[in-house]
C-alpha positions in Angstrom: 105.1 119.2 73.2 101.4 121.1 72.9 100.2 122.4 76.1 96.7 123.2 77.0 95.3 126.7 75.7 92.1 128.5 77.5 90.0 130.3 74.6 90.1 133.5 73.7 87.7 136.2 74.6 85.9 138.6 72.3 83.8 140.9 74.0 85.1 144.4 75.0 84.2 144.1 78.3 86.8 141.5 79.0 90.1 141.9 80.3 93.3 142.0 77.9 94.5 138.1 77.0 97.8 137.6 79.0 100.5 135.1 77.0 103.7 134.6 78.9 106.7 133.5 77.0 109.1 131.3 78.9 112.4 130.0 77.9 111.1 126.4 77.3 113.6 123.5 77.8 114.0 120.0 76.6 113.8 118.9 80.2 110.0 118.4 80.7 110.3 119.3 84.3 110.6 122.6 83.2 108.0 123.0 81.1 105.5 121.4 83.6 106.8 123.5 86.5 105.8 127.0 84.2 102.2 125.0 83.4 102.1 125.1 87.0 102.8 128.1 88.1 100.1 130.1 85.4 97.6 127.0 86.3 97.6 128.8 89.9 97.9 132.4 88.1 94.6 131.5 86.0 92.9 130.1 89.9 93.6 133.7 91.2 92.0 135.7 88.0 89.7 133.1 86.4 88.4 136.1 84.2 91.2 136.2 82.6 92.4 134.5 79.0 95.9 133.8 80.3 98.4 131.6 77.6 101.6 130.1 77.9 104.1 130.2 75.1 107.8 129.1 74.2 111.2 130.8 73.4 112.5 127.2 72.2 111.7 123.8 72.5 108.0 123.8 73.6 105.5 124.0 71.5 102.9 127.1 70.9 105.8 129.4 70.2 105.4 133.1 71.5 104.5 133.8 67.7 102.0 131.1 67.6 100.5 131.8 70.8 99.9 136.0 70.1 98.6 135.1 67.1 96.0 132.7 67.4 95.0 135.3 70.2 94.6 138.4 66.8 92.9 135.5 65.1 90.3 135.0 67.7 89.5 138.7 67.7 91.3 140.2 70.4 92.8 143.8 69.9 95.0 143.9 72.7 97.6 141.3 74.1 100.0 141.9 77.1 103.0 139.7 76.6 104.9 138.7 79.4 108.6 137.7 79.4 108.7 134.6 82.1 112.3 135.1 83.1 113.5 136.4 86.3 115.9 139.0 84.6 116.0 141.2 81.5 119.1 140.1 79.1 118.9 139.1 75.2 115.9 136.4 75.1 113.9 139.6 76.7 115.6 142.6 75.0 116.2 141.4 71.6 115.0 137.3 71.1 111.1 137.9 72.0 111.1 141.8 70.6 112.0 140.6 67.3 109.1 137.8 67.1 106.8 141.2 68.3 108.0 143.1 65.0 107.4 140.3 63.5 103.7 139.8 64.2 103.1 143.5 64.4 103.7 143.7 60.8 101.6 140.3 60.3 98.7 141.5 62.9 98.7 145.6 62.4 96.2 145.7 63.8 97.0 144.2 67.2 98.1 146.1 70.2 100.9 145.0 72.2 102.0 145.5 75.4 105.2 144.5 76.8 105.5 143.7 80.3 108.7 143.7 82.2 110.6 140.6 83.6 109.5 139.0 86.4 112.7 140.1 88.5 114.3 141.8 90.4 111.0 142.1 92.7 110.7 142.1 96.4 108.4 139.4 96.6 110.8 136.6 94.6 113.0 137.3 97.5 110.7 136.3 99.6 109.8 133.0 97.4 114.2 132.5 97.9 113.2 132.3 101.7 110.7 130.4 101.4 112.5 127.6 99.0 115.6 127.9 101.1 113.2 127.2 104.6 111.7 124.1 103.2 115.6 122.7 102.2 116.1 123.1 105.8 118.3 126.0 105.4 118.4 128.4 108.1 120.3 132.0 108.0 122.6 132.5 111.2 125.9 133.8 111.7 127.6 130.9 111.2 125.9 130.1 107.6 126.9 131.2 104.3 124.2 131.6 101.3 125.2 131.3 97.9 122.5 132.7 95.5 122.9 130.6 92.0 121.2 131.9 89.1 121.3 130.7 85.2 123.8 133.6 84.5 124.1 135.6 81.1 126.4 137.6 78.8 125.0 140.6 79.7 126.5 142.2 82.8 123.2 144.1 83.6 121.8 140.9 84.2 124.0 139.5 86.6 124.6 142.5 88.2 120.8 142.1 89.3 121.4 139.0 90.8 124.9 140.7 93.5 121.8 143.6 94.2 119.6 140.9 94.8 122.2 138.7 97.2 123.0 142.1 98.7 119.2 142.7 99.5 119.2 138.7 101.2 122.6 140.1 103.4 120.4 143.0 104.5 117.8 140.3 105.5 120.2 138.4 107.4 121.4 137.6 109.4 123.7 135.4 107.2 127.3 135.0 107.7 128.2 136.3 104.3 125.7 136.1 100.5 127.2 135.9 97.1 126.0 135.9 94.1 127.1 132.9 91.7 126.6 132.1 87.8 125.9 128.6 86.2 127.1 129.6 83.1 128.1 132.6 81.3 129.8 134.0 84.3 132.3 133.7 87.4 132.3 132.9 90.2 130.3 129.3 89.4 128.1 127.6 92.1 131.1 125.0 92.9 133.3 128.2 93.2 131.5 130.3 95.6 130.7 127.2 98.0 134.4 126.4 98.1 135.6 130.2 99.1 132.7 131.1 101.4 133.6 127.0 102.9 137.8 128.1 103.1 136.9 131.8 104.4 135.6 130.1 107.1 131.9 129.3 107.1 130.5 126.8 109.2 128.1 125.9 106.6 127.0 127.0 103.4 123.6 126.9 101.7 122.8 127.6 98.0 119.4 128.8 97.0 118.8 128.4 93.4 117.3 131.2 91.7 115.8 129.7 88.6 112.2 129.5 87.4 111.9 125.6 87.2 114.0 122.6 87.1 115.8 121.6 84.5 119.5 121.8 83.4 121.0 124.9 85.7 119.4 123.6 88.8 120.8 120.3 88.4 124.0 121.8 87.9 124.0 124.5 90.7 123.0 120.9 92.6 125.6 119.0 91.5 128.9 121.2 92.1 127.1 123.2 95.0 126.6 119.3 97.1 130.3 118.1 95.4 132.1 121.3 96.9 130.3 120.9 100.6 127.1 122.7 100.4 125.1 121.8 103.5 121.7 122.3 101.5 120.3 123.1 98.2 117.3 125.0 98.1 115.4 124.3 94.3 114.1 126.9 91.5 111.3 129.2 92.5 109.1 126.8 90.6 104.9 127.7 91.9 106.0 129.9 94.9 102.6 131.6 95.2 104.7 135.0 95.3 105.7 134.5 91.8 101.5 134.8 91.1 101.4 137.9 92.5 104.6 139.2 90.9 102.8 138.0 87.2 99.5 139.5 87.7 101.4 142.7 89.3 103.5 142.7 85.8 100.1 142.4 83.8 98.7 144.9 85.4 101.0 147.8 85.1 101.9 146.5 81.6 98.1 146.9 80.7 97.2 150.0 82.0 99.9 151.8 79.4 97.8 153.0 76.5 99.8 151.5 73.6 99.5 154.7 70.6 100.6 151.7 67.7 102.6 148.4 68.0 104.4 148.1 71.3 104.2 149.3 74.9 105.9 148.3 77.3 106.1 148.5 81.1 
């Protein structure tokens, strides 16, 4: 599946190309969701040569992508890992494709942003999703906060920081972190403890970049265990603009000395 690809930019004077890699998914939702999200990113900076590339199923490929950008003369690339937390597709998956073109494009300078999360602001995009499902945070309500959920423990450990920051928010009756894979406790099993430690209700916020098969799954056993609402994936909160462009722009101002930066 080909998506739509701005040209690139030549002259010095313009600002570095941006290509953000995103997971990609066979479920189209998802990859129309990320469209959308850097469709409103290119509305906000519409000087800027921004491209959207694909771990796996979705066609350009990160590879394709940063090198038709070399091709077309650019010198400089910022490459954005689309994923809310840093575990193997951004530590080892997307830095081997960057070795990989480095020795293919010397020539090109790369910097590598960080992750999208953990940022204040996609806590705020949770509040937001969570508000439209009609969930409201009171004493009396429990909040599960369901992400994908990796193999590497740094990664989830971001996600029990990032439900500890929502308790802080409050005022909830109680937030826990769950895992849809990879990890305990699942979506199904944190709704049915916070539900038997007593909660009046329980609502599960999903914190995913776009639809596809996690949310459907933190859906499916959060509503079958009692969950009074689901909030959906992030998908175009307008915070998760701001948290790109903030990404680009402390990636970009590193001065790379040869192959990669990142920051």
């Amino acid at each position: 599946m080909a998506r739509g690809i701005a040209t690139a930019r030549g002259d010095g004077n313009a600002p570095i190309p941006l290509v953000a890699v995103a997971h990609g998914s066979e479920d189209e939702r998802s990859s129309h969701t990320v469209e959308q999200i850097f469709a409103r990113v290119r509305r906000l900076r519409p000087d800027l040569d921004v491209r959207v590339a694909y771990l796996d199923h979705v066609s350009p490929s990160a590879e394709e992508a940063i090198t038709a950008v070399a091709a077309e003369g650019a010198g400089e690339v910022v490459v954005l890992p689309a994923l809310l937390t840093a575990a193997y597709h951004s530590k080892i998956d997307l830095p081997a494709v960057l070795e990989r073109i480095r020795e293919s494009c010397p020539w090109l300078h790369i910097h590598y942003a960080n992750t999208l999360g953990p940022h204040p602001l996609l806590l705020d995009a949770v509040e937001q999703r969570l508000e439209e499902a009609g969930a409201v945070a009171a004493p009396d309500t429990s909040l599960v906060l369901a992400s994908a959920g990796s193999s590497d423990a740094g990664a989830n450990h971001v996600i029990e920081q990032m439900a500890s920051a929502l308790a802080a928010r409050g005022p909830w009756r109680q937030v826990t972190p769950a895992y849809a894979s990879a990890a305990s406790p699942t979506p199904a099993e944190a709704v049915a403890h916070l539900r038997a430690s007593g909660a009046h209700k329980v609502a599960v916020a999903g914190y995913l970049l776009a639809p596809g098969f996690f949310s459907d799954r933190v859906a499916d056993q959060s509503f079958a265990n009692g969950a009074a609402a689901v909030a959906p994936a992030l998908g175009d909160a307008p915070q998760l603009a701001r948290v790109i462009l903030g990404r680009y722009e402390s990636a970009k101002h590193r001065v790379p000395l040869s192959g990669i930066t990142t920051g």
